[in-house]
C-alpha positions in Angstrom: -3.1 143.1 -18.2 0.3 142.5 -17.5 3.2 142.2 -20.5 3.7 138.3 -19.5 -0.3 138.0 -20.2 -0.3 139.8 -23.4 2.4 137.2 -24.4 0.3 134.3 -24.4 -2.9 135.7 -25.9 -0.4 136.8 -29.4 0.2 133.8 -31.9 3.8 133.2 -31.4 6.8 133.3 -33.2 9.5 130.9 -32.1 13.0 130.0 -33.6 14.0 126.4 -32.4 17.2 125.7 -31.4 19.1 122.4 -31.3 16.2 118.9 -30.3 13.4 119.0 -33.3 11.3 117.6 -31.3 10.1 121.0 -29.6 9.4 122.5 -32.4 6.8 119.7 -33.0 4.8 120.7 -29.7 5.3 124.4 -30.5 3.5 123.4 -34.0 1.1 121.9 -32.0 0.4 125.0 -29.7 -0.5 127.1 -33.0 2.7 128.3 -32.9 4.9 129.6 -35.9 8.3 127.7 -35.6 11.9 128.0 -38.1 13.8 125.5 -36.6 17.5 126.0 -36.5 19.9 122.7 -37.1 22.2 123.2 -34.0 24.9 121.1 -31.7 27.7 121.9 -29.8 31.2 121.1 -31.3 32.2 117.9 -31.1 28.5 116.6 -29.7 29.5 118.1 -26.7 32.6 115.3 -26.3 35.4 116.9 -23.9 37.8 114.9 -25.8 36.5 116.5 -29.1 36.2 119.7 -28.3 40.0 119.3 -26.4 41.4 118.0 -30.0 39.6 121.2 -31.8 40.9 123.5 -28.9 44.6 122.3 -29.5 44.4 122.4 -33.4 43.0 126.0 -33.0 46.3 127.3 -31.2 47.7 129.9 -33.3 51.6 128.3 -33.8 49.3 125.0 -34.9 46.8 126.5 -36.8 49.1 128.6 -39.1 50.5 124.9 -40.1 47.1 123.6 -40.7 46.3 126.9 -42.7 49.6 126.6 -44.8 49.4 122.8 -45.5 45.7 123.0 -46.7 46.5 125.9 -49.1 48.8 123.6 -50.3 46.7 120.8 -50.6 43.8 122.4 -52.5 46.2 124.1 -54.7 47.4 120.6 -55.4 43.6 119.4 -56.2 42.6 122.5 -57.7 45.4 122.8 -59.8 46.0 118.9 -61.0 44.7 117.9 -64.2 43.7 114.2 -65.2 43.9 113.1 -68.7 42.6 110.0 -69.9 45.6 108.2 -71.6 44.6 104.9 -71.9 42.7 101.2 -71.0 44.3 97.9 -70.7 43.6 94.5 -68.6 44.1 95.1 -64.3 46.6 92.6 -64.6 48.9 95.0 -66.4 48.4 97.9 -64.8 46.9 98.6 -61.5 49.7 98.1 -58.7 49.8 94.8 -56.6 47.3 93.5 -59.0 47.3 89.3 -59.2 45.7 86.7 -60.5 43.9 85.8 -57.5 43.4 89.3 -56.1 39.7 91.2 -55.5 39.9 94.8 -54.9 36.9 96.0 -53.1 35.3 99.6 -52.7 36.0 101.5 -49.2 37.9 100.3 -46.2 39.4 97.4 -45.9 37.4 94.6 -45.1 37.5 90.5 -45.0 35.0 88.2 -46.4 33.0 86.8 -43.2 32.5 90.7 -42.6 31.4 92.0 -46.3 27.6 92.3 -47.0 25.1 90.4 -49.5 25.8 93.2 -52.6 29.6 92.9 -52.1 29.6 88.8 -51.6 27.8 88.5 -54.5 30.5 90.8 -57.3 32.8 88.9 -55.2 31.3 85.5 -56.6 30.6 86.5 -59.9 34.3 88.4 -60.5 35.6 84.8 -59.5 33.6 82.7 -61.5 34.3 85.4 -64.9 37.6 84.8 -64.0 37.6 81.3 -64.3 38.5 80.6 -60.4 35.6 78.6 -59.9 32.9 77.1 -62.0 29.8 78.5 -60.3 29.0 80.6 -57.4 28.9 77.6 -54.6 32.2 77.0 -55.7 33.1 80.6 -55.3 31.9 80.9 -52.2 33.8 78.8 -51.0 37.2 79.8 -52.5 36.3 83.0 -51.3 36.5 82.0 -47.7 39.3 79.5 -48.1 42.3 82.2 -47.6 43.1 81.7 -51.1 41.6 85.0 -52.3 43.9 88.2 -51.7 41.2 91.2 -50.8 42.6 94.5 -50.7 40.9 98.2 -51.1 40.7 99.7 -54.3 42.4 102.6 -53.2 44.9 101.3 -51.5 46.0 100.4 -55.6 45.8 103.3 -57.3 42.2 102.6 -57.9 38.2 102.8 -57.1 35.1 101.1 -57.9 31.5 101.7 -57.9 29.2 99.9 -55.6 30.9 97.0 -54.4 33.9 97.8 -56.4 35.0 94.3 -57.1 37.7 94.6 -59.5 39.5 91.4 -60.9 42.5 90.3 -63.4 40.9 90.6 -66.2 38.9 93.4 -66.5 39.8 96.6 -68.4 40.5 99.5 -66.5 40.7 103.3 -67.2 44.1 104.7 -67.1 44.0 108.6 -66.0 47.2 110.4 -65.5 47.5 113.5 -63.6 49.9 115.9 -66.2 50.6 118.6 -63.0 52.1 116.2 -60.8 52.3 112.9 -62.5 50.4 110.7 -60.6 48.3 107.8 -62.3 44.6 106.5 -61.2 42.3 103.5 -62.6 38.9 102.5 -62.6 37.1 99.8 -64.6 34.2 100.3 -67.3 30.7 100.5 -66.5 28.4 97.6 -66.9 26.0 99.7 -67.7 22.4 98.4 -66.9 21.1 97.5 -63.1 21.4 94.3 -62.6 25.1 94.4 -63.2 28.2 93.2 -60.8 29.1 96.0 -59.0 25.3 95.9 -57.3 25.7 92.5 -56.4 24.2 90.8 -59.3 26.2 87.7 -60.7 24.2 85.6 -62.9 25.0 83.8 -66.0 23.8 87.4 -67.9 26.2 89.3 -65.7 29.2 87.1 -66.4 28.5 86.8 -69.8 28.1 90.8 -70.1 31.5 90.6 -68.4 33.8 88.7 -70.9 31.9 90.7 -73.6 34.0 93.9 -71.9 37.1 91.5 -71.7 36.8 90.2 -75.4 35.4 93.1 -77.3 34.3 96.4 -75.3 38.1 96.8 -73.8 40.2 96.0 -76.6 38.2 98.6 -78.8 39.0 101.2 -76.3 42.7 100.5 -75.6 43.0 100.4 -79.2 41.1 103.5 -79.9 43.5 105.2 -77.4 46.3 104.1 -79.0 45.7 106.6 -82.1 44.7 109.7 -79.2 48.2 111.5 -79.6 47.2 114.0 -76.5 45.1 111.6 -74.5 41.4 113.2 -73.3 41.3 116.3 -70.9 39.2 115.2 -68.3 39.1 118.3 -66.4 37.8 120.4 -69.3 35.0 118.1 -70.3 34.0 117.6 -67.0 33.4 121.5 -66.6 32.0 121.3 -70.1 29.2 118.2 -68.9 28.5 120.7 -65.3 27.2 123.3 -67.7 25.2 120.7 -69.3 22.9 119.6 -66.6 25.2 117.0 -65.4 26.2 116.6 -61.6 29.0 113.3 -62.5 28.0 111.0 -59.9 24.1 110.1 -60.5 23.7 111.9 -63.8 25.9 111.4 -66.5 24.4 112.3 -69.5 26.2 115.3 -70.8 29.4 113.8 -69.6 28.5 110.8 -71.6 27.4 112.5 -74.9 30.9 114.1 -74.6 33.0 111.5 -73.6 31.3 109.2 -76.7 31.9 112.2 -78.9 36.0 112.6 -78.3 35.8 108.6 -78.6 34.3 107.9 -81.6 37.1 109.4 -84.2 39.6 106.9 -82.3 37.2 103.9 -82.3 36.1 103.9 -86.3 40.1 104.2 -87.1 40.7 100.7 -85.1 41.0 97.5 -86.6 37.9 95.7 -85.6 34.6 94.8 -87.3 32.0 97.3 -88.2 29.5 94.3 -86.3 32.2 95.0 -83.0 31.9 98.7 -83.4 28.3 98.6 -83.6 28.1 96.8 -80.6 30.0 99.3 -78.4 27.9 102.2 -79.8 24.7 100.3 -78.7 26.5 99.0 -75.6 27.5 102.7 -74.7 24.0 104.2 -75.5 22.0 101.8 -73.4 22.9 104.0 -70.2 23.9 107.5 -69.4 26.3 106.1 -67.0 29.2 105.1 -69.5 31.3 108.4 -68.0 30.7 107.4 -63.9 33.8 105.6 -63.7 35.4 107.8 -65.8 35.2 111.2 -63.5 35.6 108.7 -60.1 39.4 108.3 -61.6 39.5 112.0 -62.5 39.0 112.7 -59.1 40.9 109.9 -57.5 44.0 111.1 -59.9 43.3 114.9 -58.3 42.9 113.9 -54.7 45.8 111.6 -54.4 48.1 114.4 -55.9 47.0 116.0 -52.4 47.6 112.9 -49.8 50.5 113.1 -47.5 50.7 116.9 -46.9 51.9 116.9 -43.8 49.9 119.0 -40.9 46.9 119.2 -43.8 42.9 118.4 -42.2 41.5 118.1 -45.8 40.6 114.7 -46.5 41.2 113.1 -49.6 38.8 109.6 -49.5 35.5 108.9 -48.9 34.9 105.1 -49.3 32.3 102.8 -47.9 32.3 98.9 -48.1 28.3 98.5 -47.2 29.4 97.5 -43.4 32.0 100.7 -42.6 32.1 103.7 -44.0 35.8 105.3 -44.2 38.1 108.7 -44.7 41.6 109.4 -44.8 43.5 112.6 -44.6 45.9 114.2 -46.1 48.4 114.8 -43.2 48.0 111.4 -42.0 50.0 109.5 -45.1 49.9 106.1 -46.0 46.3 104.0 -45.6 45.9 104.8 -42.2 41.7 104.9 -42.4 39.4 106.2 -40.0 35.9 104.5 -39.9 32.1 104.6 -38.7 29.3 102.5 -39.4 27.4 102.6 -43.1 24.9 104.8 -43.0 21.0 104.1 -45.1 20.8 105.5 -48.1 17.1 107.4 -48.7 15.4 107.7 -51.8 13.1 106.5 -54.2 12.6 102.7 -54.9 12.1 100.4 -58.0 8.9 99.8 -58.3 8.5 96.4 -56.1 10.7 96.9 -53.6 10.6 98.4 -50.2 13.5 100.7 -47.8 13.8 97.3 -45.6 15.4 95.5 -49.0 18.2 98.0 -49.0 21.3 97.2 -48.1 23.8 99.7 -46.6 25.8 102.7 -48.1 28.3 101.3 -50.3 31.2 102.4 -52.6 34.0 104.4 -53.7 32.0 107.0 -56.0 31.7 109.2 -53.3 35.4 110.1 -54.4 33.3 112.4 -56.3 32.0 114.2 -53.6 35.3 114.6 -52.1 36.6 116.3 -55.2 33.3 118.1 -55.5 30.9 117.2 -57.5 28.4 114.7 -57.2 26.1 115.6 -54.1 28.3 118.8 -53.6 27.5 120.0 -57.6 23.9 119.4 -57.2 22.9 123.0 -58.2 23.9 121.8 -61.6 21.7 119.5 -62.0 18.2 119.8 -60.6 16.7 116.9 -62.5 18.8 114.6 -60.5 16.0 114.9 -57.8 13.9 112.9 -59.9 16.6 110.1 -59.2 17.4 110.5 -55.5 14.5 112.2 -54.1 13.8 116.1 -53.0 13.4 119.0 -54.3 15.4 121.4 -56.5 15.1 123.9 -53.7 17.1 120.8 -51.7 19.6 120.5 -54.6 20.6 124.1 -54.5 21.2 124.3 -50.7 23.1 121.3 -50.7 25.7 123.0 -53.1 25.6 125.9 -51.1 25.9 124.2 -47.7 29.0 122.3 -48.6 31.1 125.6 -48.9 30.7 125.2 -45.1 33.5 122.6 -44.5 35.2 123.4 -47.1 38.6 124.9 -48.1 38.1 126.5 -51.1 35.9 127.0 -54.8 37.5 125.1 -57.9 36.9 127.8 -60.3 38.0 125.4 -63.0 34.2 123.5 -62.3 32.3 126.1 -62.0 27.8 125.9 -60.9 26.4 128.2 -63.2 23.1 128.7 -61.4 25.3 130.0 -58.2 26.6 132.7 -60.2 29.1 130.1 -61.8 31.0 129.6 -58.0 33.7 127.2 -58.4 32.5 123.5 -56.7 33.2 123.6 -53.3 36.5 122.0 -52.5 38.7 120.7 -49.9 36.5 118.9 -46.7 38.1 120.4 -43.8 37.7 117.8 -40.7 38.4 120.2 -38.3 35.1 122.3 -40.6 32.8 119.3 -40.4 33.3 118.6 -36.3 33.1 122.6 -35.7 29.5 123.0 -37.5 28.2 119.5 -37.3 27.4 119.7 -41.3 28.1 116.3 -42.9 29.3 115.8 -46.1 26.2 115.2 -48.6 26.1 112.4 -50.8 23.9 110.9 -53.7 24.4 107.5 -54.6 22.4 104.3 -55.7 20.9 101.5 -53.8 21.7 97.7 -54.1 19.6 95.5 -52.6 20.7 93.9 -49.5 20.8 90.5 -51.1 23.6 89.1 -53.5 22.3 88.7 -56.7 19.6 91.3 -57.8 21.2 94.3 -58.2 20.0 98.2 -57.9 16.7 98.9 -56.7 16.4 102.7 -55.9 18.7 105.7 -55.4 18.9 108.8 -52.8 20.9 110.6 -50.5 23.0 109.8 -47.4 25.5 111.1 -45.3 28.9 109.8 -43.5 29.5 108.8 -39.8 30.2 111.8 -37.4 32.4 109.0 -35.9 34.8 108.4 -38.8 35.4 112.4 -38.8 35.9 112.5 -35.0 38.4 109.6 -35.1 40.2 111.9 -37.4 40.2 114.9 -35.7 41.5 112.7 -32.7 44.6 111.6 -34.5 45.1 114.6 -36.1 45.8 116.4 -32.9 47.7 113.8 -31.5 50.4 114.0 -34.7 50.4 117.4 -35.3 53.0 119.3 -33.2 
C-alpha cells in the first residue's frame, strides 16, 4: 500500500487555517481539527496593507516607536484623583442650559437609536424643558437642543450618556499633568436613564440626585483635604475580584469606605444620609462612573502626541461605533457600524430586543481594564456569558495590540502582569485581534431599560480608517 493510502485509512489530525467553515466538514469526516483564527493584514485590502507598509519604514517607524513610548508613559504614569462633585452647569466645558451631551461619536437626533432617544426625553423633561415626553420629543427635533459628545467636553457617560444642566458630575483631576475629566453619578438600578428608561420613577430618581444625593457629595468633598487616589483604589478593587466595568463591587465597598468619614461630617439630616447609604448599597455599580473618569482623565493626558498610533477613545452611540488617536489631535473620529452585544438576557426578553452596542464605558477598556482585566474577575462570566477559561485569554490576548503592561494595575492570577495598555492601531490591523469589550444591553426601545449583558467587539472599519489617516499625516 502506497504512503498516500496509508494516509487516508489513519484518523487525521488537522490544524485549520483562516475560513471555519472547513473545519466543520473535517469534524464531520471523523477528523481531529484546532482551528487557528487567521487573516491577512489588512483583510487582504491593498490600500491597508500599503498604509501598514509605509508606517513600517524604518525613518517612520522610529517616530511611531518614540511617540507611543511617550504616550503610554503619559497614561501609565498619570494619576486621577477625585477632587470634587458639583452641577454640569458649573463645570464641564461648553456646558448650557439647553445642551445634551451624548455617549460616542457625534451624532444628531433623526439618527440616534430607541435607548438614546429615550435619556434624551427624560434628561429634558428633569430639566424642566418640557412637560412630558411628547413634548420632548418634539423640542428635541426642533434645532433648539445643542447635542454634542461627551468627550468632546471633558467628559463620558454610560449607556446613552445623556448628560444635562443639572445633574452632578464627578470631578477627577489628573495631578501628573493636570488635566481634569467628569462623569455623572450612577442611577443605580436598571431601568434607569442612561438605558433609555424615562418614566415618571426615572425622573423623580433623577431630581433626588440633584436635590439630595449630589449636594451630600460635593459637600462631603469639601472637608477631603487630599481629594481620593483613584489609581491606588482601583489597583486595590483589581485584587479584590473586581474587573471596573461590569463588576464593581470591591471598587464600591472602597470607594463608600473613603466616603463615609466626609459624608457624616456634612451638614445634612441623618434621614438624608441614610438615604444615600441605602441609595449607594442598592447596586454594586456606584464606582462605574467613577473609574470611566479615571480613565478618561489618564487617556486624555496622552491625546495629541504627534506621530503616536495608540488610541485614546473608544465610544459608541448605539448607531456608530468610534476611536480617536493620539497623533491625530483634536476630535477628528474615525467610525464603523455598532456592533451586537452577546450575552445573557433578563429573563423575558430575547437577542432580537437588543438594541446596538452603546456608550462611553468602553473608555475602560482603552485604559485597560474592563474586558482587557477580565482575569481579575472570573465571576464576571456569570454576567456577560463564557467561561473563566474565556476570561483569562481575553486578558492575555489583549497584550497582542498593545503597547505596554501598567504595572501600577496589576492581574494577580497572571502572575500580577500589569493590565495591558496602550491599543496600537497599526497592532490591531497587523493581527486582526479586536479589542474585547463587556458591556450591558439596553433594549432597543426607549423606555425599558437593561435587559442582559455580554461581550462585543469594535468595527475593523473604524481601525482601518485610522490606519488610513495615520499614514497619510505622518511624514
Amino acid at each position: 500500500m502506497s504512503k498516500i493510502n496509508e494516509l487516508f485509512n489513519e484518523k487525521i489530525n488537522v490544524i485549520n487555517v483562516g475560513i471555519e467553515s472547513f473545519k466543520e466538514d473535517m469534524l464531520k469526516q471523523n477528523a481531529s481539527v484546532t482551528h487557528l483564527e487567521w487573516m491577512p493584514p489588512g483583510r487582504g485590502n491593498p490600500e491597508i496593507i500599503a498604509a501598514l507598509d509605509k508606517l513600517e519604514e524604518q525613518t517612520i517607524a522610529d517616530k511611531i516607536e518614540a511617540a507611543n513610548k511617550l504616550a503610554v508613559e503619559r497614561i501609565v504614569n498619570s494619576q486621577p484623583v477625585l477632587i470634587g462633585f458639583d452641577q454640569a452647569i458649573n463645570v464641564v466645558p461648553g456646558m448650557t442650559k439647553t445642551t445634551i451631551l451624548h455617549a460616542g461619536p457625534p451624532i444628531t437626533w433623526d439618527k440616534m437609536n430607541g435607548p438614546m432617544k429615550g435619556a434624551v426625553t427624560g434628561a429634558l423633561v428633569f430639566e424642566g424643558l418640557a412637560k412630558n415626553i411628547e413634548e420632548a420629543e418634539k423640542l428635541a427635533a426642533s434645532g433648539e437642543i445643542t447635542f454634542s459628545p461627551c468627550h468632546e467636553h471633558n467628559c463620558v457617560g454610560s449607556m446613552a450618556g445623556v448628560t444635562s444642566a443639572s445633574m452632578f458630575m464627578h470631578i477627577v483631576e489628573n495631578k501628573t499633568y493636570g488635566n481634569i475629566a467628569y462623569t455623572n453619578l450612577s442611577e443605580q438600578l436598571s431601568k434607569i436613564l442612561r438605558m433609555g428608561a424615562n418614566d415618571e420613577s426615572v425622573v423623580n430618581r433623577l431630581i433626588w440626585m440633584r436635590d439630595v444625593l449630589g449636594p451630600i457629595l460635593r459637600d462631603a468633598m469639601k472637608i477631603s483635604e487630599n481629594g481620593i487616589d483613584l489609581r491606588l483604589m482601583l489597583a486595590q478593587a483589581l485584587h479584590m475580584g473586581d474587573e471596573c466595568h461590569n463588576r464593581n463591587i470591591a471598587g464600591t465597598t472602597l470607594l463608600i469606605q473613603a466616603l463615609t468619614p466626609l459624608i457624616i461630617q456634612t451638614d445634612f439630616t441623618t434621614e438624608q444620609k441614610k438615604e444615600v447609604f441605602e441609595f449607594i448599597a442598592s447596586s454594586d455599580y456606584f464606582s462605574g462612573p467613577t473609574w470611566m473618569a479615571l480613565c478618561k482623565c489618564a487617556l486624555d493626558a496622552a491625546h495629541g502626541i504627534e506621530n503616536s498610533t495608540v488610541v485614546t477613545t473608544m465610544a459608541r452611540n448605539g448607531v456608530e461605533f468610534g476611536i480617536r488617536i493620539s497623533g491625530i489631535a483634536g476630535n477628528t473620529w474615525f467610525t464603523g457600524p455598532a456592533q451586537k452585544v452577546i450575552g445573557p438576557m433578563f429573563a423575558g426578553y430575547k437577542p432580537e430586543d437588543s438594541g446596538l452596542d452603546i456608550g462611553d464605558s468602553a473608555i475602560t477598556e482603552t485604559y485597560g481594564i474592563g474586558g482587557f482585566a477580565m482575569a481579575t474577575a472570573p465571576a464576571i462570566v456569570a454576567l456577560v456569558g463564557g467561561t473563566v477559561e474565556d476570561a483569562i485569554s481575553f486578558s492575555t490576548k489583549m497584550k497582542e495590540i498593545t503597547t505596554t503592561e501598567n504595572q501600577n494595575v496589576t492581574i494577580p492570577l497572571l502572575n500580577f502582569m500589569g493590565i495591558p495598555t496602550g491599543i496600537d492601531v497599526r497592532k490591531v490591523i497587523q493581527t486582526g485581534i479586536m479589542p474585547i469589550i463587556n458591556t450591558a444591553i439596553a433594549h432597543k426601545d426607549a423606555g425599558i431599560g437593561m435587559i442582559g449583558a455580554g461581550i462585543t467587539n469594535p468595527p475593523v472599519e473604524a481601525f482601518e480608517k485610522a490606519i488610513l489617516a495615520l499614514s497619510e499625516n505622518i511624514n
